[in-house]
C-alpha positions in Angstrom: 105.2 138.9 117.8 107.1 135.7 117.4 108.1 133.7 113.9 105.1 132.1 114.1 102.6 134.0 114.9 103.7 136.6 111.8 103.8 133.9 110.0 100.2 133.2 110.2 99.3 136.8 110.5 101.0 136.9 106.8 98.8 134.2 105.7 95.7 135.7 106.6 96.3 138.6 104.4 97.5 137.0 101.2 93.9 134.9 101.7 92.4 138.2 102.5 93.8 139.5 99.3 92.9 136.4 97.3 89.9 135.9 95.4 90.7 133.3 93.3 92.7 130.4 95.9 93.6 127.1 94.7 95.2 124.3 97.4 97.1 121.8 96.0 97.5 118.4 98.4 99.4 115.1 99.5 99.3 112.6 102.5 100.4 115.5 104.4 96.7 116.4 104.5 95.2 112.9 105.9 98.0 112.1 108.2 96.4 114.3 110.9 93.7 112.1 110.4 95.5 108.8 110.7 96.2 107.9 107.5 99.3 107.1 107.0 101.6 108.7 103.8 103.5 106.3 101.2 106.9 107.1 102.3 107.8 108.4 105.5 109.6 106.5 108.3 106.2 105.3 109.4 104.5 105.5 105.9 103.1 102.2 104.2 105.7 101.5 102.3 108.4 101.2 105.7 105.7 98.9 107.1 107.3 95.8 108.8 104.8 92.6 107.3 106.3 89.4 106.6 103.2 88.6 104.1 104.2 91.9 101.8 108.2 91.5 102.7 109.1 89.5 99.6 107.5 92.3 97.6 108.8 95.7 96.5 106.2 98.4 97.5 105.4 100.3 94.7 104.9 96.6 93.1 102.0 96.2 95.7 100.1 99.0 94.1 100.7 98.6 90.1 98.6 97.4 87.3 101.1 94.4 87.2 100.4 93.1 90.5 96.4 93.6 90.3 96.6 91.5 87.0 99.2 88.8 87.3 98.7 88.5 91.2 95.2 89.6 92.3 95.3 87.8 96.0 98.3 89.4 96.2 97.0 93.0 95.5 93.8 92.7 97.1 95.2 91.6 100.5 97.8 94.5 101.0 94.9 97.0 99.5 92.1 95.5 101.7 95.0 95.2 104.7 96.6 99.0 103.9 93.9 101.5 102.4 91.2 100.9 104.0 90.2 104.5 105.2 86.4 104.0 105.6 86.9 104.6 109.6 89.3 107.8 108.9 87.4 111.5 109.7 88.4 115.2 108.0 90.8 116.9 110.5 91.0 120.2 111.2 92.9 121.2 107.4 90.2 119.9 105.2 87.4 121.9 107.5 89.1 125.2 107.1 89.7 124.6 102.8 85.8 123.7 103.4 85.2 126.9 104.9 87.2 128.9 102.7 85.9 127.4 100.1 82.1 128.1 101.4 83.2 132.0 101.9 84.0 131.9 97.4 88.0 132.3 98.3 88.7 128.8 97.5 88.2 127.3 94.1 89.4 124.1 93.9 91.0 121.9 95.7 93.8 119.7 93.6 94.8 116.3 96.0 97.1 113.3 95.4 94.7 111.7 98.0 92.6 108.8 97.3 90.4 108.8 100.3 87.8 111.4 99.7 88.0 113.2 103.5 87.8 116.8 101.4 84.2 115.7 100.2 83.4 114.2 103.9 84.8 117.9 105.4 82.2 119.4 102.4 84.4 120.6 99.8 82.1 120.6 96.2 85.5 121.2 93.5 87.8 118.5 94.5 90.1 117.2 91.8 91.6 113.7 92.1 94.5 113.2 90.0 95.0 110.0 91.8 91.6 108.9 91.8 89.9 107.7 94.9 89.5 104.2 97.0 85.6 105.3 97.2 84.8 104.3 93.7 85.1 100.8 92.0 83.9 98.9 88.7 84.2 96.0 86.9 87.0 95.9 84.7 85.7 93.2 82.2 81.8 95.4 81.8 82.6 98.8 83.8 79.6 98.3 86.3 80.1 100.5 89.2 80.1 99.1 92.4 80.3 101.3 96.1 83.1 101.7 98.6 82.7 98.4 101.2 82.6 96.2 98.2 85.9 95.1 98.0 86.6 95.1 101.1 83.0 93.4 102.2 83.4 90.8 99.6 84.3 87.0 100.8 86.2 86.2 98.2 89.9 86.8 97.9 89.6 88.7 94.4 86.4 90.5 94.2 84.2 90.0 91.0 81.4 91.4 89.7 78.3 88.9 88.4 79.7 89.2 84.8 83.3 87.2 86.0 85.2 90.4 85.8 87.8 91.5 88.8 86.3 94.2 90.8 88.8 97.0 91.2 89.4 100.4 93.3 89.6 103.9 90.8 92.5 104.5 91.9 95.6 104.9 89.5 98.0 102.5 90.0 101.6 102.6 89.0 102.1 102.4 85.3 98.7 103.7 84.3 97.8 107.2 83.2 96.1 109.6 85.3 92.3 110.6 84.9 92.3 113.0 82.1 89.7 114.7 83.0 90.5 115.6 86.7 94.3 116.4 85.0 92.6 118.5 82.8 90.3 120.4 85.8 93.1 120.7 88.1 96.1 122.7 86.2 93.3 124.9 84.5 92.6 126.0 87.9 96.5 126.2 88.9 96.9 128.2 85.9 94.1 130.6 86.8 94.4 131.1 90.6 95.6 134.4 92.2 96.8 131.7 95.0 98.3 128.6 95.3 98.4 127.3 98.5 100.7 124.1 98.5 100.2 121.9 101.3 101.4 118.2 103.2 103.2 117.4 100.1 106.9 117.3 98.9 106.5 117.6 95.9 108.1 114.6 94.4 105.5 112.3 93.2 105.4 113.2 89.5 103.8 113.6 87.1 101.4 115.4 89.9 104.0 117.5 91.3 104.6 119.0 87.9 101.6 120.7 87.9 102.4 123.7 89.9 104.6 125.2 87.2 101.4 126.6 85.4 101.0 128.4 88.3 101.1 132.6 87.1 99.9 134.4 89.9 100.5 136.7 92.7 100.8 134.2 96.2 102.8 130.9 96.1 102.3 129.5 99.8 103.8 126.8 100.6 102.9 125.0 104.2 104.0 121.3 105.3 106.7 119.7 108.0 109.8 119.7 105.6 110.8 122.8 104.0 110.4 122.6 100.1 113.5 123.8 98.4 111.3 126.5 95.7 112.1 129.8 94.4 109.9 132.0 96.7 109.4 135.9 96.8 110.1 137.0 100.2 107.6 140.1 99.7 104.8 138.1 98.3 105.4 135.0 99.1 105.2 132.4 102.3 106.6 128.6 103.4 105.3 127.6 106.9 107.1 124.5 108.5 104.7 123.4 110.5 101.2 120.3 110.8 98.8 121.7 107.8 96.2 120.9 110.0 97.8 123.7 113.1 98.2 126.2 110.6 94.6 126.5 108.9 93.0 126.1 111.9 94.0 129.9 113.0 93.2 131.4 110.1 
């Protein structure tokens, strides 16, 4: 039996095993699905545009930009992170499914464009919040998904006069408490964690794993991840998430 295919066979039986399986996520997950990450060679941020050049990227996406330059923000967000058209691949169908069959508890994801929920996953944690979701920020109305991007004005506003804005965190805000809250009490309780199309360096997010206590650290994504494993109980697959959940 080659590499591979032991490798996969070795994965089956630690979810066999597990009762109690917690995935935590990246862009790794929703580049299958053509979204694109934040900082690969081809991720957003390495994006030739000459109207976005001038800026630094992480600038783009910050509370700083959406309040001193709102055209600014809007037009890379409406341009950039627009997902609407993008469909669950073949990774968040399987975490579905395992999560239908009571082996999967929760799903913890970086991602902001709610394709676990569209696949049918029920105890997804955002810890980046989600581009499905927006309010006012002067009187905290809620408004739906195509609103920014449907509306003909270059800032969005709500009938109040306050800026209409994505939930999602920005740089230099704090993370939703209560999805932080959510996700490492399920790390900390899962027989399983199954890491997966993420590098691990986007902090504080990434952080979260070390409350992890229990008996299978899997670790699956393109780039090896450089973490103390156990090679009796433990598992790093190299390869598309999407490739490797499909056979299990």
């Amino acid at each position: 039996m080659s590499e591979p295919a032991l490798q996969i066979e070795k994965l089956r039986g630690i979810i066999a095993q597990s009762q109690n399986i917690v995935f935590f996520g990246g862009a790794g997950v929703s580049t299958e699905s053509g979204v694109p990450d934040f900082r690969s060679k081809d991720g957003l941020y390495n994006q030739h545009d000459v109207r976005f050049d001038m800026y630094q990227p992480e600038y783009l996406l910050s509370h700083t930009c959406l309040v001193r330059e709102p055209k600014v923000f809007f037009e890379f967000y409406r341009q950039k992170m627009d997902a609407r058209a993008a469909q669950p691949n073949a990774a968040h169908y399987a975490l579905a499914k395992l999560e239908r069959e009571g082996k999967l508890k929760a799903i913890v994801t970086q991602n902001i464009d709610g394709l676990h929920q569209r696949a049918g996953s029920k105890a997804v944690y955002e810890i980046h919040g989600t581009t499905l979701r927006n309010y006012c920020m002067k009187c905290g109305k809620s408004f739906p998904a195509d609103y920014i991007y449907e509306s003909k004005e270059p800032i969005p506003r709500c009938e109040c006069g306050g800026i209409v804005r994505c939930d999602v965190t920005l740089y230099e805000e704090q993370l939703p408490e209560d999805a932080v809250q959510k996700s490492i009490r399920a790390i900390a309780s899962a027989d399983t964690l199954i890491i997966g199309g993420t590098s691990l360096t986007v902090y504080p997010a990434a952080s979260y794993v070390r409350y992890f206590a229990g008996e299978h650290l899997v670790v699956i994504n393109k780039d090896r991840l450089d973490l103390r494993l156990d090679a009796a109980k433990d598992l790093q697959i190299n390869a598309p998430i999407g490739r490797v959940l499909s056979q299990i």
